[in-house]
Every structure is written in C-alpha cells, then in structure tokens.
GUVO-945895 format. One record per residue (C-alpha): residue in three letters; x, y, z. Coordinates in steps of 0.001 Angstrom, whole numbers, padded with zeros to 6 digits, always signed. Layout:
N
ALAXYZ;...
This chain:
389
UNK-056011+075403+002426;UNK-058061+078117+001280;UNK-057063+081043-001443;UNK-055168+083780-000059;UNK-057033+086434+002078;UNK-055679+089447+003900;UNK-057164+092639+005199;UNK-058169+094801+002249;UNK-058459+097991+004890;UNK-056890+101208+003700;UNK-054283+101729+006295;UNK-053280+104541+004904;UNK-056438+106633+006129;UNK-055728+105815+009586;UNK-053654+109102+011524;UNK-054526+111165+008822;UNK-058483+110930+009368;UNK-057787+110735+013158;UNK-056377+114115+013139;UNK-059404+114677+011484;UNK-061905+112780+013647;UNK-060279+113237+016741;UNK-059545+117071+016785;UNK-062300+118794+014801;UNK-064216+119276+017771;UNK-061049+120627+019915;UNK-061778+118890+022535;UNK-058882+116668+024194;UNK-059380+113204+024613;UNK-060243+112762+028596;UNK-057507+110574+030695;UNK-058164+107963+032830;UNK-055959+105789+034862;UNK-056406+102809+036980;UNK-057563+104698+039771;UNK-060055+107029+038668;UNK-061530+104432+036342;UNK-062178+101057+037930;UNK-062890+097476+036011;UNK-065016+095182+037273;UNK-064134+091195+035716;UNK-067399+089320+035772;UNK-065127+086504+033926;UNK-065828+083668+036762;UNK-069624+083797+036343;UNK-070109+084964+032955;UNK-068465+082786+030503;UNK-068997+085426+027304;UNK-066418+087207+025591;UNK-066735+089919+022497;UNK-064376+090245+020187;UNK-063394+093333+018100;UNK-061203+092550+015295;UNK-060740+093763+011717;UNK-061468+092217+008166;UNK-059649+088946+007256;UNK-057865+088802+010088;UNK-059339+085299+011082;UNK-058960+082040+009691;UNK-062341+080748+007652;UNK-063287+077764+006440;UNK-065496+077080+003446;UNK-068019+075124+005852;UNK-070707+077263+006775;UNK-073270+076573+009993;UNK-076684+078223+009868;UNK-075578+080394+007184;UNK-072980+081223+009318;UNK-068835+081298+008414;UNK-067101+079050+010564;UNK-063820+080172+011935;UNK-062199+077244+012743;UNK-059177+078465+015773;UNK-062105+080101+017394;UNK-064611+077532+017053;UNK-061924+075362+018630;UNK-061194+077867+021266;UNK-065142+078172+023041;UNK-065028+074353+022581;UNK-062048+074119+024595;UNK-062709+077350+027052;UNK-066298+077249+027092;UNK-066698+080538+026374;UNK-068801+081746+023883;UNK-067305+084354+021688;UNK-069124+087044+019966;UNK-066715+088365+017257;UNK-066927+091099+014903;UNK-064797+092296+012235;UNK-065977+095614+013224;UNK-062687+097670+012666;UNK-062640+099080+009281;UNK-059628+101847+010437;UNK-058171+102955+013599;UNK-059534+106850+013260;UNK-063169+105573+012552;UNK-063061+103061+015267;UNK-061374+105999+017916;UNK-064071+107984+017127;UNK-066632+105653+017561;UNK-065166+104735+021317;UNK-063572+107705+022522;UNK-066533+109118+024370;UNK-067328+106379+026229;UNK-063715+104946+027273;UNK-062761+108802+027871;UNK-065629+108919+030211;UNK-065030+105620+032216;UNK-067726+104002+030311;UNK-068392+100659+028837;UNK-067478+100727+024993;UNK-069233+097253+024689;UNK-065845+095314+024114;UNK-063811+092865+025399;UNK-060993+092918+023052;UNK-060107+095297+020387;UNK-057204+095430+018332;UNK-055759+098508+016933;UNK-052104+099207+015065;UNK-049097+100656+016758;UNK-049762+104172+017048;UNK-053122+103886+018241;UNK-052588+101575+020555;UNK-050145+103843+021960;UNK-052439+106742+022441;UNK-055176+104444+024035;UNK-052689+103151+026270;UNK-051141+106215+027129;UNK-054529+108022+027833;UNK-054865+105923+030399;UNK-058333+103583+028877;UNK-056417+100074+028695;UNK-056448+097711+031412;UNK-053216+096297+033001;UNK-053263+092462+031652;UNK-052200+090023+034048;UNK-049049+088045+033123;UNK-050180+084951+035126;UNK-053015+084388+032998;UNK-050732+084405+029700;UNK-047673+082126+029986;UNK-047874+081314+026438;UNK-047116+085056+025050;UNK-044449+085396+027904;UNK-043247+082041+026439;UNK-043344+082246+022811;UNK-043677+085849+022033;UNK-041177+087155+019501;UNK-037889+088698+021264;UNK-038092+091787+018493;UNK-041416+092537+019839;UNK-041385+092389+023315;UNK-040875+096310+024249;UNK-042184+098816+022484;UNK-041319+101865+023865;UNK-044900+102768+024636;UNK-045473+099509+026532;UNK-041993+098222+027579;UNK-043324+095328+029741;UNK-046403+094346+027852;UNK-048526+095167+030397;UNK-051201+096221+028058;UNK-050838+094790+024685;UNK-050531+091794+023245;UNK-049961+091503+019029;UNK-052196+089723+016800;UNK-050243+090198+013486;UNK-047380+092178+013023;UNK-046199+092902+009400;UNK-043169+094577+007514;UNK-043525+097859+005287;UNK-040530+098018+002820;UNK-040703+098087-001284;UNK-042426+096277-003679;UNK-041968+095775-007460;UNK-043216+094283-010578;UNK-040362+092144-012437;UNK-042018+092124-015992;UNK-041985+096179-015974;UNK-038625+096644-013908;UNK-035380+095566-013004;UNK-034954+095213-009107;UNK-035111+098155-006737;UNK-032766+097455-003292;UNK-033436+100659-001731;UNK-035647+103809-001013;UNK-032446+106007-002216;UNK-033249+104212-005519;UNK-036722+103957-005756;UNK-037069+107705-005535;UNK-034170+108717-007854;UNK-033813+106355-010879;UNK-034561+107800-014087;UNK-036480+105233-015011;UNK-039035+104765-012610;UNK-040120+108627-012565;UNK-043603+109065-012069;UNK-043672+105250-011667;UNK-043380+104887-007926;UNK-045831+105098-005151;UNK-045530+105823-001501;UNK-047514+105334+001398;UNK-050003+107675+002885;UNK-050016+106833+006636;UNK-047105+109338+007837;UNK-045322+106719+010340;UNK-044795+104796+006988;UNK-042974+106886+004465;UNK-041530+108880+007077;UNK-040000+106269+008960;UNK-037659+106252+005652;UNK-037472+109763+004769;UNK-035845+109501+008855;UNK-033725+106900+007425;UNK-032724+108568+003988;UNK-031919+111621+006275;UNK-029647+109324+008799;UNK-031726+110042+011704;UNK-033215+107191+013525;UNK-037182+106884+012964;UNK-037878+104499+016839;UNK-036263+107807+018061;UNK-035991+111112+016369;UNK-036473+115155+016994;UNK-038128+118195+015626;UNK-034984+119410+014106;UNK-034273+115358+012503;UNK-038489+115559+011507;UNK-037996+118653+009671;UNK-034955+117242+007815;UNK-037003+114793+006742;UNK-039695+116099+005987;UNK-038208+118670+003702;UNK-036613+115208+001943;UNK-039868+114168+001181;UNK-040905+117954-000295;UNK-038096+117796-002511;UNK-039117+114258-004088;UNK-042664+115363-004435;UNK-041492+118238-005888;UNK-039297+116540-008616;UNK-042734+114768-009657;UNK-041056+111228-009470;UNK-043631+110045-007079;UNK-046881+109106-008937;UNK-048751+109552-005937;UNK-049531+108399-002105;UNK-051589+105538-001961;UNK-053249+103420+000896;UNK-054082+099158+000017;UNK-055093+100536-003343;UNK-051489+100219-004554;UNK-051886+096863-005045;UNK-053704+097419-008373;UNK-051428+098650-010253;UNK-048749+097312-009265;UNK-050273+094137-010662;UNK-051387+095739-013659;UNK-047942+097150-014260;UNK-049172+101248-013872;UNK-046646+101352-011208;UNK-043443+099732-011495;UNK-042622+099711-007894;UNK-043677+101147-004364;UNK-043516+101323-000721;UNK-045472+098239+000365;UNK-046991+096035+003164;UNK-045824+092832+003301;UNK-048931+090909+003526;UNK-050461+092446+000814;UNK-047276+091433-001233;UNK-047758+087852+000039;UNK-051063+087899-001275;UNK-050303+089034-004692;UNK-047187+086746-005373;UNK-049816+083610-005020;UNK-051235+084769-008201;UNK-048665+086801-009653;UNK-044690+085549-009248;UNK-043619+088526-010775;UNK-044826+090312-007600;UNK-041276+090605-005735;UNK-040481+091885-001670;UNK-037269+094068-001347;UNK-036091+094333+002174;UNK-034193+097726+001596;UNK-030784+098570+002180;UNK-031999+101344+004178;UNK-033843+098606+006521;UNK-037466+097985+006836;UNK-040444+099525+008899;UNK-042432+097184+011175;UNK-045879+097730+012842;UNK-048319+095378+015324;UNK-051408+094829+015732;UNK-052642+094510+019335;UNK-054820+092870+021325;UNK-055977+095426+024124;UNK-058174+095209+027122;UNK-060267+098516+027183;UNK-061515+100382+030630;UNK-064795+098299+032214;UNK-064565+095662+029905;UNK-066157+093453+032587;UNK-064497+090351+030998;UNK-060590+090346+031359;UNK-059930+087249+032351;UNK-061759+085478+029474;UNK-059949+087921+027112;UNK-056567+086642+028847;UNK-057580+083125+027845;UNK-058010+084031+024510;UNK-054672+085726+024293;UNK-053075+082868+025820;UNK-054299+080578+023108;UNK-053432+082216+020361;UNK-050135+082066+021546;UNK-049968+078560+021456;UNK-047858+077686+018116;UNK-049805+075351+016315;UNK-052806+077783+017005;UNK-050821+080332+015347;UNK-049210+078677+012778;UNK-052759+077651+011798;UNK-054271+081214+011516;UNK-050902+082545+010131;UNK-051411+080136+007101;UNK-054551+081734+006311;UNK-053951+086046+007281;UNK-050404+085943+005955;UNK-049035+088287+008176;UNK-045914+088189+010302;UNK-046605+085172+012844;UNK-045608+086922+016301;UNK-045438+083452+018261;UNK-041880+081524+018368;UNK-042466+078233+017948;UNK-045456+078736+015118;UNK-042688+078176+012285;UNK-041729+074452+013156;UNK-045637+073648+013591;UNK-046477+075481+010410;UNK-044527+072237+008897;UNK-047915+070240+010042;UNK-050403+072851+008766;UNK-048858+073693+005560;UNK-045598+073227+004686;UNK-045238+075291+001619;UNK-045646+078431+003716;UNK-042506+076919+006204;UNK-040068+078805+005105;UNK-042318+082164+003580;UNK-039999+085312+004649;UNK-043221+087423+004814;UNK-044427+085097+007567;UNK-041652+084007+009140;UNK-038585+086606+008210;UNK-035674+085277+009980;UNK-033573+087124+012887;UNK-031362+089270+010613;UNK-034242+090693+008669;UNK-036059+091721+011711;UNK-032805+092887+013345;UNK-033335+095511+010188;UNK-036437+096609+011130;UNK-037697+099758+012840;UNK-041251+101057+014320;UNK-041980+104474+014380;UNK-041632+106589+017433;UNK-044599+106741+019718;UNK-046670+110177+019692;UNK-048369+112273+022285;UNK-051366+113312+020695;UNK-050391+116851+020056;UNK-047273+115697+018312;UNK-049393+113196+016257;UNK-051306+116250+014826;UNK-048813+118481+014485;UNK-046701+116068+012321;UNK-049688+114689+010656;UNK-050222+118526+009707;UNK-046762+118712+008019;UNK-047004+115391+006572;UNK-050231+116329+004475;UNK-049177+119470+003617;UNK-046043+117787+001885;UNK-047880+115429-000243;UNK-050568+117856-001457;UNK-053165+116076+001248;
C-alpha cells in the first residue's frame, strides 16, 4: 500500500469565493428543469465517458504507463465496461469550478462532462437550479444496495435521484497530545484558558457554524434566521475574546503538526493522514456531535453519456471496489459492505474510525441545512463579516 494521500484542496475557500464568483456580476444563475433542457444519452454507441473529479481522490499506483499514473479501480473498470474513461482531477474548489460551468449548464449547454463531483452545498444548488439529470435507479443496484443508511436523504435530494457520494467525511476537533491535554468539546475548545489564541476554526461557514448552531441549542440540518443570528453573534463574541488564533482552510494541518496550534476544528481525512506520521495527531468526536459533508457524483444537463456514468457509479459501489480506493483517499467509505472486504485489501485500516466510524458516531453527526442561493449569500455575508473576512 502506498503512503497516505488525501486531497490537499482548501475547502475552506469554497462558499466564501462563490459568493464572490457567483454574484459579482448580479446576475442570477438561469434555471433549467427537465423539460426546458433536454439530454440526449449517446451511451449505447459511444462507449466514452469523462470524468471530473478532484485531487487525490483516486487510488494510484506507483506503476506508471507511457509516463502516465495508473489508477488501478479505474483501469479495472474500462477493462471490465469497455469504456474508456477520460478523467481529470480538474476540481480544485467548488466556487472556481461553478464559475467555470455556470454559463453553459445555465444555458442548456454542454459543460464537456460526464460526471462531476462537488460537496454538499453545491451540489444542492446545482441540483436545485434545475442542471442535474435524474439518474436512473435501475442502472445502480449496487448504491441502492450498499449505500450507507445515514446518507441516503439529504434533504436536498431525499430519493437520490440526482446524487450519488464519492467520499463523505466528518468535521469535528483535532489536537496535538505533546502540546495539550484532550479537548471533548467545542464548549471547551473555545473557552479553556489554556488554549487561548491556540485554537483554529474553519473558514467554510457550513463548518463552524454548524457548531456555533449547536453551542446555541438550535439544530444546524434545520435552523432559522432568528436561531442563525444567535449563532452567529456566539461566534462574534469568541472572536472577540481573541481566543481563536484564526480561520483556516487545509492549511491547519501545519501547525497543528508543528505544535503552533494546540487544537482545532478539523476534517477527518486530513487527521487520518497526519496520525500515519504523527501518533500524537488525535480525532475528538465532540460532545456537542460532529458535522458531516459528501461528495457527489452528479450527472450535469446534456451530458450525452448517462448511462456510462451510471455504470461507473454502480461500480464503485461494489465493496471490494470501495474498500480498495477507501484504503488509499482515507475518507469516510459510503458503501456498506466495504468494511468486511477492507479485511482483504488492508487489514490495518479494518477497524480505522475515520473510515469506517461505526453507527453511534454517525448517529452524532449533522449536515448543514441546504441553501437557496440568496440565503447562501446572505449568510455567507454575516459569516465573513464575523471573522474579520
């Protein structure tokens, strides 16, 4: 098995540059529905498919063909399907890749991609604007088979009809044993003496105020303006007291390591990838509960190939497949099944909570409330202006 790699994207730019990207022009984003924007599958005669994906989020293998990485689940995928794939780690963060497809897709265009895959919240607004096609259950017995229970209804795609996760991960709190004794909630991570100005939080908003919600008892998969200001005065108040160092995205992982930061909101995959080199690295789930986020597979408008991209789908889903790329992204596996095969791949990782967090952790876990997209901006708005953004 090879070293440790995960996605070294800065999540933490992602709704905060998209109310950037996406309404400097004040424009809205146009709708489109099944009706008014029609796909055409060319899947029987054209045996292509083209991938959009992001960094490090598919198993590698040292070989290399014609210069070329191989990627060894995919490899064995076209052999099996026929298909041939062209994939692209072309999503550096949801706002830059929104921008770069929003024209087209909001025109009933072509955006040159079968698949995409984009967290959560964007999903969401691409799905609720109407530019996703409607997958066809038929064609993926394997996620209505093994997909995880937790993660079978988001409340901005109930029946996934439209999305399918790749990875899903955890965001809870993080801290380094040599510099600090351990930290079991948010209530103490942003009030103990000693960790003032020691402490970092998260600056994608659906993050750190998905526990700000929590710290303020309201409930962060379903909340109001009156529970959002509540919390978001909470959050003023710790800024305020100067206990929070500052708001970071990936780049917390640094000093954490290092010891500049004794603890911190985290991701959990980037926590998995730090404890392989660093055991005093430790993953709190909080008592507060955890935050939990996707990342989906999605279909966009007159991607001409929907039918190949169900294949695809459908064999990730099968749990050696993704027990086997699991091993190498370190994410949460979202396929049922992939833990008791993960005993053939690698057994070490078998029983790894970051991968494979049994039912009571995830029973602790929250997403954030979908957004329309003027709600997005308007809380992004408030969100920046309380952390000096």
């Amino acid at each position: 098995m090879q070293t440790v790699r995960r996605r070294t994207v800065l999540r933490g730019l992602g709704l905060s540059a998209l109310g950037l990207a996406a309404g400097s022009c004040g424009i809205p984003a146009a709708k489109q529905s099944a009706d008014s924007c029609v796909s055409t599958d060319r899947s029987a005669t054209e045996k292509t498919l083209i991938f959009s994906n992001w960094p490090s989020y598919m198993d590698e293998s040292d070989e290399k063909v014609n210069g070329q990485t191989v990627l060894p689940t995919l490899d064995a995928f076209e052999k099996k399907s026929g298909l041939k794939v062209t994939y692209t780690p072309d999503i550096n963060d949801n706002a830059e890749f929104y921008a770069k497809v929003r024209d087209q897709l909001g025109a009933c265009q072509p955006c040159g991609r079968d698949i995409i895959v984009l967290t959560d919240w964007m999903a969401a607004r691409t799905v609720g604007l109407g530019w996703i096609q409607k997958l066809d259950h038929a064609k993926i017995p394997n996620v209505d088979q093994h997909l995880l229970k937790q993660l079978r209804a988001p409340g901005w795609d109930p029946n996934r009809d439209y999305s399918v996760p790749w990875q899903t991960g955890l965001t809870g709190i993080a801290y380094n044993a040599k510099f600090t004794k351990e930290v079991g909630s948010f209530a103490d991570l942003l009030s103990r003496p000693d960790l003032k100005g020691r402490v970092t939080l998260l600056s994608e908003m659906p993050d750190t105020m998905s526990f700000m919600l929590k710290l303020t008892g309201a409930d962060p998969s379903k909340f109001d303006d009156a529970e959002w200001s509540k919390a978001l005065e909470k959050l003023q108040d710790y800024v305020g007291t100067g206990h929070i160092r500052r708001f970071t995205g990936n780049d917390y992982v640094q000093d954490l390591n290092a010891g500049n930061i004794a603890a911190c909101e985290a991701w959990s995959g980037d926590v998995l990838a730090l404890q392989a080199d660093n055991p005093n690295i430790k993953f709190v789930v909080p008592e507060e509960g955890l935050g939990i986020w996707s990342d989906n597979m999605l279909v966009p408008n007159k991607a001409s190939h929907k039918a190949n991209a169900e294949a695809l789908m459908n064999y990730y889903y099968d749990p050696e497949v993704a027990a086997t790329l699991a091993a190498w992204v370190n994410y949460i596996c979202p396929v049922d099944g992939a833990q008791q095969a993960m005993e053939k791949i690698d057994p070490e990782l078998v029983d790894s909570p970051l991968i494979f967090p049994d039912a009571a952790t995830l029973e602790k876990a929250k997403a954030f409330m979908a957004l329309d997209t003027a709600k997005a901006k308007l809380y992004e708005t408030d969100f920046n202006l309380a952390i000096g953004g």
